[in-house]
N, C-alpha and C positions, 0 to 999 in steps of 0.2 A: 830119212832124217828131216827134221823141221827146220826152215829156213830161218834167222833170225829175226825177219819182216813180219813173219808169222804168230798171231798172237795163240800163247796155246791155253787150252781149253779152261783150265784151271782162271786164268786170266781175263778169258772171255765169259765165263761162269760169274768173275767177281765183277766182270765192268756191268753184265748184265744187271747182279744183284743192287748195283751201286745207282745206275739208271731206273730202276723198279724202286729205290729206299726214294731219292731226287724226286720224282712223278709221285711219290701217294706222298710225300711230305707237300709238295707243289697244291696235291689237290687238298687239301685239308688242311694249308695256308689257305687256299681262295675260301673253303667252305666256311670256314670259321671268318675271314674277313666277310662274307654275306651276313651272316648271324649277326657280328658285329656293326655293320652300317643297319639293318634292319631293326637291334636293339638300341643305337645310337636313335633313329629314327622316331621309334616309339616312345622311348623317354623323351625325344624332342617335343612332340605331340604330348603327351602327358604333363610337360613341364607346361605347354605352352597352356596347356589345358586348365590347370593348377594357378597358373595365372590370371588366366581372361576370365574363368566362370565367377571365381569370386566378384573379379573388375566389374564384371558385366552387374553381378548382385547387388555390391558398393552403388553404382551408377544408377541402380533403378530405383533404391531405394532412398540416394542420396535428392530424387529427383521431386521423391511426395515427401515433401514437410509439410507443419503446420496449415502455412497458406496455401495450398494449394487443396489442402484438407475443407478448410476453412471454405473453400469458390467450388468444391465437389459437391457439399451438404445442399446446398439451393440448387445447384444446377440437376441433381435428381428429384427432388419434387418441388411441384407448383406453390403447395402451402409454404414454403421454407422460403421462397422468396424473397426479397424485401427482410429478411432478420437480422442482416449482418454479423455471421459468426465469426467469434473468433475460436482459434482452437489451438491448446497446448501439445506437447507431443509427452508420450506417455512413456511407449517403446517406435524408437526412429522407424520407421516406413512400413508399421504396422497398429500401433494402435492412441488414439486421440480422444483428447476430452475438450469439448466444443461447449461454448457458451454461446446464445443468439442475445443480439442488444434489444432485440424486439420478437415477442413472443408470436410464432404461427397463429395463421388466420387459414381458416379454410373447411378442409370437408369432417376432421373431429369436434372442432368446435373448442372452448375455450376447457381447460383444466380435463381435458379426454387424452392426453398425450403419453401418458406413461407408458412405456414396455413397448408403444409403438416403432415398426422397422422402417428404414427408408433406402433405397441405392444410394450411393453417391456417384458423379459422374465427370468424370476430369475435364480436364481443356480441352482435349482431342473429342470431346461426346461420346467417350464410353464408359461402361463402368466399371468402377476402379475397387468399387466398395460400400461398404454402407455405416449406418448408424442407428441407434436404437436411444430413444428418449429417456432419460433417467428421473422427470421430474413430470407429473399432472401438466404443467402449463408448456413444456411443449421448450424449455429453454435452456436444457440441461443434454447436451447427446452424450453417447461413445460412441466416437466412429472406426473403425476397423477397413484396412485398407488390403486387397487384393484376398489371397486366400485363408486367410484370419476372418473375413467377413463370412466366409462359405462354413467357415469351421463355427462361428457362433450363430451361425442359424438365422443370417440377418437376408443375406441373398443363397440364391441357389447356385450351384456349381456351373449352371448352362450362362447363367447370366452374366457372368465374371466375364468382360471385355466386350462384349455385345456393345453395340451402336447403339445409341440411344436420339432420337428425334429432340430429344429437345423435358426439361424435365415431365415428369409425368403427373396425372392429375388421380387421387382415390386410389 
């Protein structure tokens, strides 16, 4: 005869069955909460991502305007010197149309400027970009900033941020 202390088996079948439902519900509460901080996670990264690259783009772009366009044209070459350009913006932090108040002196000589390419080279002495002469006398640019300049065939793809000494001469 079973004592009433005694749990019987039908009983201990269902407590087991109840502790076995409890443990895999347990475990796939925790597995699903990893899934869930690790996809928390990733969209955090993603948002944050979604955020900053543009920021970062806005900020690089917001940084080359006109004037600074304008101080890149002579600090890439020697003959540009001395012309004081000014430059409009066409498309913000990629493309420029440069007027010099005084027309180049140097190694093409006078009304040889047309179609000719030159670096342009920022404040920091690199280069940023270039320009291509629209006009015989040498006072008419397009200047094209970072890889817009690589894309019109004005610098080469190695050249884009290289150091530069100081403008160049020929």
């Amino acid at each position: 005869m079973m004592s009433l202390d005694t749990p019987r088996p039908d009983r201990l079948e269902r407590l087991g069955d109840a502790l076995h439902a409890a443990t895999t519900t347990n475990l796939h509460r925790a597995h699903a909460a990893r899934r869930t901080r690790k996809r928390r996670r990733a969209l955090g990264s993603l948002a944050a991502a979604v955020v900053v690259v543009p920021g970062v783009a806005v900020a690089a772009t917001s940084l080359i305007g006109s004037d600074e366009v304008a101080r890149s044209l002579p600090n890439g070459t020697v003959s540009l010197l001395g012309t004081d350009p000014t430059c409009t913006t066409i498309r913000t932090g990629v493309e420029y149309d440069c007027v010099m108040a005084v027309a180049p002196t140097g190694e093409l000589g006078a009304g040889r400027w047309r179609g000719t390419v030159e670096p342009s080279v920022d404040d920091s002495k690199h280069v940023n970009g270039g320009c291509r002469s629209l006009n015989a006398a040498g006072t008419h640019w397009r200047c094209y900033v970072g890889q817009e300049a690589v894309r019109q065939r004005i610098i080469g793809p190695a050249l884009l941020g290289e150091s530069s000494a100081g403008p160049s001469a020929g």
